[in-house]
BALOBA-1460 file (C-alpha; in Angstrom, 3 decimals):
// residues 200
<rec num="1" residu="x" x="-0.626" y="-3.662" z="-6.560"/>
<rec num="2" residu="x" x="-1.015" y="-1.638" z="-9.848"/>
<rec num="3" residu="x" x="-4.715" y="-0.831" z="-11.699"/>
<rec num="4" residu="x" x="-3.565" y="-3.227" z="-14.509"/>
<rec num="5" residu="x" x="-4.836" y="-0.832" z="-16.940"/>
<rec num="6" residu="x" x="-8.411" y="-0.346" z="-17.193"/>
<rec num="7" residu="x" x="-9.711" y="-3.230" z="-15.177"/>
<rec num="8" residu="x" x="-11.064" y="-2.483" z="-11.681"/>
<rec num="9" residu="x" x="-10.042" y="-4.119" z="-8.635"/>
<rec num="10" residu="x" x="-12.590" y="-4.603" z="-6.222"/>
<rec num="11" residu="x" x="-10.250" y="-5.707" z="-3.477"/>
<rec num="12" residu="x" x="-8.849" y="-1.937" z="-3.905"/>
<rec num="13" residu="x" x="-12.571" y="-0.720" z="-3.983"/>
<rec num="14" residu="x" x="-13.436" y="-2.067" z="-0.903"/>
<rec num="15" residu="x" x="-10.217" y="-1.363" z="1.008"/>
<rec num="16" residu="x" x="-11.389" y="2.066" z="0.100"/>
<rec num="17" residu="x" x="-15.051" y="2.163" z="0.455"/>
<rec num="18" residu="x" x="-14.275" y="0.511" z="4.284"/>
<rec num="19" residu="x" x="-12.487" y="3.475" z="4.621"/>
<rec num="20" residu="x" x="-14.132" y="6.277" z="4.023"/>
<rec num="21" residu="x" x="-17.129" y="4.677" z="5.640"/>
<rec num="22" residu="x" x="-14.971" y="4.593" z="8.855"/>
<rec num="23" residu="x" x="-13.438" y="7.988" z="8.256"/>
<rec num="24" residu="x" x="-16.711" y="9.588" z="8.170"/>
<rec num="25" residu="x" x="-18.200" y="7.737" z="11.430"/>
<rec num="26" residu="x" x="-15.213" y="8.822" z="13.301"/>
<rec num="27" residu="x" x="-15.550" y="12.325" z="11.349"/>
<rec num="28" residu="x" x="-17.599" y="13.807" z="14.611"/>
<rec num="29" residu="x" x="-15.187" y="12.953" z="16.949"/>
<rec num="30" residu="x" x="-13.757" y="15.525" z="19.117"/>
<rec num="31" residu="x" x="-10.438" y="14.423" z="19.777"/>
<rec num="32" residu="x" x="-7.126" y="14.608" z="17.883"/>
<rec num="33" residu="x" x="-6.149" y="11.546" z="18.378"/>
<rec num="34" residu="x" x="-8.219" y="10.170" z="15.331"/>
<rec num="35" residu="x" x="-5.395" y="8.051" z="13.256"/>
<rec num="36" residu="x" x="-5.271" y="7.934" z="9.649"/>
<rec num="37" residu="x" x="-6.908" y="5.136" z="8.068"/>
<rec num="38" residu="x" x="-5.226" y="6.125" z="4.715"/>
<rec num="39" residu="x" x="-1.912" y="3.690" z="5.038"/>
<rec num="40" residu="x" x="-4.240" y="0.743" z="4.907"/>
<rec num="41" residu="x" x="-5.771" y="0.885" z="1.220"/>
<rec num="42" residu="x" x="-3.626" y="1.140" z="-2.231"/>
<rec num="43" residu="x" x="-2.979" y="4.894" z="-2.930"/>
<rec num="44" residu="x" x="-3.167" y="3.969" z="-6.890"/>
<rec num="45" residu="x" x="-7.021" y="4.337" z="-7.473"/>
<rec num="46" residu="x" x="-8.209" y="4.900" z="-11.074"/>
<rec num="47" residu="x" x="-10.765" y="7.714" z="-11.892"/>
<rec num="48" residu="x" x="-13.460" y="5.750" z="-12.097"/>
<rec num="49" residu="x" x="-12.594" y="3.485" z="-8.697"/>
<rec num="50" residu="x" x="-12.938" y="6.684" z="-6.736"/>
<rec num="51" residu="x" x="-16.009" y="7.668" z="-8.421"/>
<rec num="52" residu="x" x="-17.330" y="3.989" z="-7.845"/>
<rec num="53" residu="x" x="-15.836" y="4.608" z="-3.964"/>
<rec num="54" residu="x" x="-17.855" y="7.307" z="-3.520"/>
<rec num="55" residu="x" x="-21.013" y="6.362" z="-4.608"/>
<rec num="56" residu="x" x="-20.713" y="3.627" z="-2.807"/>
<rec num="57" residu="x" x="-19.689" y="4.803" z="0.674"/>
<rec num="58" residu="x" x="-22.501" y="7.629" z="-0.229"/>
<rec num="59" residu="x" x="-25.096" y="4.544" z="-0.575"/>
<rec num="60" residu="x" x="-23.487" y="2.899" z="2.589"/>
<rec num="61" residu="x" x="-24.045" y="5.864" z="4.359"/>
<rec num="62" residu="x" x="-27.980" y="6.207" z="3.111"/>
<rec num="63" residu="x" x="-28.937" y="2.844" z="4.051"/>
<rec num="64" residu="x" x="-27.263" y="3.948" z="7.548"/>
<rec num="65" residu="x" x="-29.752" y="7.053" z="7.551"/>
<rec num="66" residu="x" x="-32.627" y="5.160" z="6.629"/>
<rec num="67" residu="x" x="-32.080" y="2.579" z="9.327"/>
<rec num="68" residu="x" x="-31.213" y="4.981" z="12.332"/>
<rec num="69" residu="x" x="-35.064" y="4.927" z="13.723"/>
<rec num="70" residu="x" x="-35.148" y="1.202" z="13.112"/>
<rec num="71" residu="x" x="-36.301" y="-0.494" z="16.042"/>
<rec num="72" residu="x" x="-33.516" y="-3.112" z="15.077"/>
<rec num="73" residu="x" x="-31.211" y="-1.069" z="13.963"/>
<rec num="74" residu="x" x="-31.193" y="0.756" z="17.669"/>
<rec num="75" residu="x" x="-30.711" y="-2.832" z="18.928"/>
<rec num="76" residu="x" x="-27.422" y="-3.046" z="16.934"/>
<rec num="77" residu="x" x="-25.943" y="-0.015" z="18.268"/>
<rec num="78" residu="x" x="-26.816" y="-1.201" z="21.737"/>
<rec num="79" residu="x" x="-24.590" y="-4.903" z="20.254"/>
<rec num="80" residu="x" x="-21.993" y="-2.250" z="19.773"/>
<rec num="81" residu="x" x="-22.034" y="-0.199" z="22.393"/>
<rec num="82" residu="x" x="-22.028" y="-3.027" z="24.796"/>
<rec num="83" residu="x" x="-18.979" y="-4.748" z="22.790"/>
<rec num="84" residu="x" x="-17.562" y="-1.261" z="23.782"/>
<rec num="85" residu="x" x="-17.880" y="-2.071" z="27.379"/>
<rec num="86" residu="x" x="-16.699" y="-5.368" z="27.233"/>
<rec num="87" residu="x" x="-12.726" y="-5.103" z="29.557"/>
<rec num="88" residu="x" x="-9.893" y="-5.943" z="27.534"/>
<rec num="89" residu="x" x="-9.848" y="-6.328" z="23.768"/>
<rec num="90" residu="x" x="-13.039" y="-4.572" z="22.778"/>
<rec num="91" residu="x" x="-13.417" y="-6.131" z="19.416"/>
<rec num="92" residu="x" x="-12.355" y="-10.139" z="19.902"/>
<rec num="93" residu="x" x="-15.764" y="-10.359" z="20.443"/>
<rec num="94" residu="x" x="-16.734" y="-7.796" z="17.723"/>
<rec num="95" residu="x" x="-14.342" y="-10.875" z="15.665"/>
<rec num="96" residu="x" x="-16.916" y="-13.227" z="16.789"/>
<rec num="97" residu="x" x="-20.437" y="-11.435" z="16.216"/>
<rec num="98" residu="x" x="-18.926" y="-10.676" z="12.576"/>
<rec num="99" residu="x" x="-18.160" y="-14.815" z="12.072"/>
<rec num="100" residu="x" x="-21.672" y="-15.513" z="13.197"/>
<rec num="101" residu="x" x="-23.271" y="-13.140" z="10.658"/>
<rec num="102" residu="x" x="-21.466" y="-14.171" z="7.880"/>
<rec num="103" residu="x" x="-21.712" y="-17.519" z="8.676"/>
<rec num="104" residu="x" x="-24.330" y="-18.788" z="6.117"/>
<rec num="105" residu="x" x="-25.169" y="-15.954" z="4.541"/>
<rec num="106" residu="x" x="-23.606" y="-12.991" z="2.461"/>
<rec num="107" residu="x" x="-25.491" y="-9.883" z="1.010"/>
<rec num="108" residu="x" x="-24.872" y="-6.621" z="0.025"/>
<rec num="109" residu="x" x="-27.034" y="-5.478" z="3.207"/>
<rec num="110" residu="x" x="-25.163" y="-7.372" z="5.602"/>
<rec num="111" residu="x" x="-21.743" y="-5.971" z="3.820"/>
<rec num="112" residu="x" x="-23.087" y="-2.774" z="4.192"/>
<rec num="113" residu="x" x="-24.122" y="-2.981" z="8.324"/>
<rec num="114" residu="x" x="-20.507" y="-4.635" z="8.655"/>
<rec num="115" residu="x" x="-18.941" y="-1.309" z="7.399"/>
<rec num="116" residu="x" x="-21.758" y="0.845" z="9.849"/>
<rec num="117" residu="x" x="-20.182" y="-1.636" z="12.279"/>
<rec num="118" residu="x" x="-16.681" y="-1.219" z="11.839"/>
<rec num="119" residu="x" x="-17.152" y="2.389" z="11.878"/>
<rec num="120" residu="x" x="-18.894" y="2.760" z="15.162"/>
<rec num="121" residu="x" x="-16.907" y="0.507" z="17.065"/>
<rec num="122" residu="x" x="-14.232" y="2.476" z="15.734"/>
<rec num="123" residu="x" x="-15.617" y="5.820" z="17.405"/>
<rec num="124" residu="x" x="-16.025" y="3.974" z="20.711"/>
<rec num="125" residu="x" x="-12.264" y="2.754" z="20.743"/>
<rec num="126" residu="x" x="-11.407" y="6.321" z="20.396"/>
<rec num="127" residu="x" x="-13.730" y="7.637" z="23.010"/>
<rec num="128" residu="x" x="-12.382" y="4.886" z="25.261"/>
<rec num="129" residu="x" x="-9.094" y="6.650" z="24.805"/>
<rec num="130" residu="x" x="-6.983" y="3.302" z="22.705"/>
<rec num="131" residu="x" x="-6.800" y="5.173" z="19.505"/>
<rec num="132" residu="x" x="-3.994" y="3.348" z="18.851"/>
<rec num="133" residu="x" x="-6.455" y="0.250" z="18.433"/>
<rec num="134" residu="x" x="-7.895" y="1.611" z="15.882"/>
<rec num="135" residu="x" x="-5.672" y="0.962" z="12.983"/>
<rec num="136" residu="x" x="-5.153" y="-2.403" z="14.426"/>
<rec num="137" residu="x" x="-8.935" y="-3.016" z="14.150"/>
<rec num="138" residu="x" x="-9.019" y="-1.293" z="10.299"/>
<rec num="139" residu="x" x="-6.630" y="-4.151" z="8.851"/>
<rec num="140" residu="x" x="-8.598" y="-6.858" z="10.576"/>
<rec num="141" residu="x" x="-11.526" y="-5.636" z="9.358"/>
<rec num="142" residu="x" x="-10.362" y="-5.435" z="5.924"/>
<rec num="143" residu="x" x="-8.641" y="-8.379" z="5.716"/>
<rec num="144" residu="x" x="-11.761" y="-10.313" z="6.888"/>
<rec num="145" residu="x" x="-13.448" y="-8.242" z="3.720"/>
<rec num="146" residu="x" x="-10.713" y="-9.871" z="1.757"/>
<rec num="147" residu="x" x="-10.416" y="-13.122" z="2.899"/>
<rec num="148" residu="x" x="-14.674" y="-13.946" z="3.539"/>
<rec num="149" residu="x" x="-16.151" y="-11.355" z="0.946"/>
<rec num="150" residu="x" x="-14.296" y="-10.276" z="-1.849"/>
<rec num="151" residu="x" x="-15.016" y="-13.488" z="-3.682"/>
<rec num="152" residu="x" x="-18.568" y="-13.636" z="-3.286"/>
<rec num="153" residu="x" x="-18.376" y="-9.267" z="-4.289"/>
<rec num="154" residu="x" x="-16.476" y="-10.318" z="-7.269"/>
<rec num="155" residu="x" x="-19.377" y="-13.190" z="-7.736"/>
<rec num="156" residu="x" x="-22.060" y="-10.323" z="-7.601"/>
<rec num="157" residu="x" x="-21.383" y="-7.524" z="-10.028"/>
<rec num="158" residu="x" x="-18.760" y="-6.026" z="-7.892"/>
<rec num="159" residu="x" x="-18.507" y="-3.126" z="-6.713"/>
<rec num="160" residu="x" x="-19.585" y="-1.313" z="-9.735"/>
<rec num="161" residu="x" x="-22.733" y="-3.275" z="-9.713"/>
<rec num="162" residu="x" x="-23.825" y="-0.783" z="-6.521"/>
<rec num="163" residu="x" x="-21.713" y="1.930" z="-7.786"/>
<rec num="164" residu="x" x="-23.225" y="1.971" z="-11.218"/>
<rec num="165" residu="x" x="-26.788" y="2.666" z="-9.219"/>
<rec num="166" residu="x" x="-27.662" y="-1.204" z="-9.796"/>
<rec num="167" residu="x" x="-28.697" y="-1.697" z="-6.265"/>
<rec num="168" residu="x" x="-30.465" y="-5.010" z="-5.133"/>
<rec num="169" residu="x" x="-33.750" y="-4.372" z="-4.296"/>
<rec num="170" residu="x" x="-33.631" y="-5.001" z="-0.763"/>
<rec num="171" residu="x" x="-30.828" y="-1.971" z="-0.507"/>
<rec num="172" residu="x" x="-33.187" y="0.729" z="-2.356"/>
<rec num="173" residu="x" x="-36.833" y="-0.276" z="-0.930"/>
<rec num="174" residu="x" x="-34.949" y="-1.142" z="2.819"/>
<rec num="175" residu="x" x="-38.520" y="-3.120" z="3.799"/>
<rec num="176" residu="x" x="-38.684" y="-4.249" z="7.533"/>
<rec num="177" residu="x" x="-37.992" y="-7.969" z="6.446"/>
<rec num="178" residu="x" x="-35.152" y="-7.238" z="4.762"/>
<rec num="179" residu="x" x="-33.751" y="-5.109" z="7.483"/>
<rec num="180" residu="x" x="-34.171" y="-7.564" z="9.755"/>
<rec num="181" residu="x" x="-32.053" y="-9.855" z="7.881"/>
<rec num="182" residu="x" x="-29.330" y="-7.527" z="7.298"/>
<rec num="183" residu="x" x="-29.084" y="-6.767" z="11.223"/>
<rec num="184" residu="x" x="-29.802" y="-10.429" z="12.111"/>
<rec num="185" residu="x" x="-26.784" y="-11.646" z="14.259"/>
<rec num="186" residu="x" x="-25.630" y="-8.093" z="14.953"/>
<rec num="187" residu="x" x="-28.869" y="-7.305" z="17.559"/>
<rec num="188" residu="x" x="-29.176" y="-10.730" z="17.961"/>
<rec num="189" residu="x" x="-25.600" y="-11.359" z="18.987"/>
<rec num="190" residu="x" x="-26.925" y="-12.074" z="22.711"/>
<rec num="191" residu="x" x="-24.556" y="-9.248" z="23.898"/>
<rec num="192" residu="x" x="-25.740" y="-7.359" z="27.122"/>
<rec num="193" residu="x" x="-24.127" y="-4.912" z="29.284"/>
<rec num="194" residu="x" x="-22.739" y="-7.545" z="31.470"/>
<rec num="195" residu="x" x="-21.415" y="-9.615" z="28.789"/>
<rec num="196" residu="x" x="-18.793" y="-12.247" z="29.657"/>
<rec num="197" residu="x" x="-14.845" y="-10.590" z="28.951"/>
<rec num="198" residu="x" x="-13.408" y="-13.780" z="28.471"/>
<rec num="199" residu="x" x="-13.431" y="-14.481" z="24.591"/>
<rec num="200" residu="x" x="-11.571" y="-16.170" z="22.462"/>
């Protein structure tokens, strides 16, 4: 897909944005069988895409930060660790959860945790030694982006709307309600450490 001239694409945006969120999670892992995430988003980014693609990965990342001595935000890497220990295909259920959340509700917050999400599990497939998973887990990922939340990006500013520093004001003031609304159905997932393998 080309840039079409000036416009922005904010399918290629968040291809990207996904990515580098994931790239930097799995950034700290000491193995070298990290794969390369780059084959799964366009290569033909404007200037100003990868300046909104940073930004936004950079404000990913910060509401990440401010949520890692969240009460509920340690229950949702517990949701994720646990899918980790889950035999078999470690993210069907991961397919699931991610349904469930997005279910009746889409916001920039819950966008944002999905991408945290992705990421993480991503670092536990490679520490469970099926790298190889990995890139088969990116392109679901994104094409759940695409096919559930590009429209309703498109319908909210876009990308550049968070890029351009015009965050909602749940994403720059992070208050307990509203992070318990972005992490609702991740922590609340009813996962355990003895959750069932068989899903579906």
């Amino acid at each position: 897909m080309g840039c079409g001239g000036n416009s922005l694409s904010d399918e290629r945006i968040g291809e990207a944005v996904l990515k580098e969120v994931m790239e930097e999670e799995l950034r700290d892992v000491a193995t070298e069988d990290v794969p390369s995430l780059s084959p799964l988003v366009h290569q033909d980014q404007s200037d100003q895409e990868k300046m909104i693609v940073e930004q936004c990965a950079k404000l990913i990342k910060a509401i990440g930060d401010k949520l890692r001595d969240d009460v509920e935000f340690k229950q949702f890497n517990d949701t994720i660790d646990n899918l980790a220990r889950i035999p078999g295909c470690k993210w069907d259920k991961f397919k699931q959860v991610t349904h469930k959340v997005f279910e009746d509700l889409i916001t920039w917050e819950r966008i944002a945790v999905l991408f945290l999400a992705a990421g993480r599990l991503a670092v536990r497939l490679v520490e469970a030694r099926l790298p190889q998973t990995v890139l088969e887990f990116a392109k679901w990922v994104m094409d759940f982006f695409r096919r559930r939340l590009l429209g309703w990006i498109r319908d909210h500013g876009g990308w550049q709307f968070l890029g351009a520093g015009g965050r909602p004001p749940a994403c720059s003031e992070q208050r307990p309600g509203v992070r318990r609304a972005a992490l609702c159905g991740w922590a609340d997932s009813g996962l355990s450490a003895h959750s069932e393998a068989n899903t579906t």
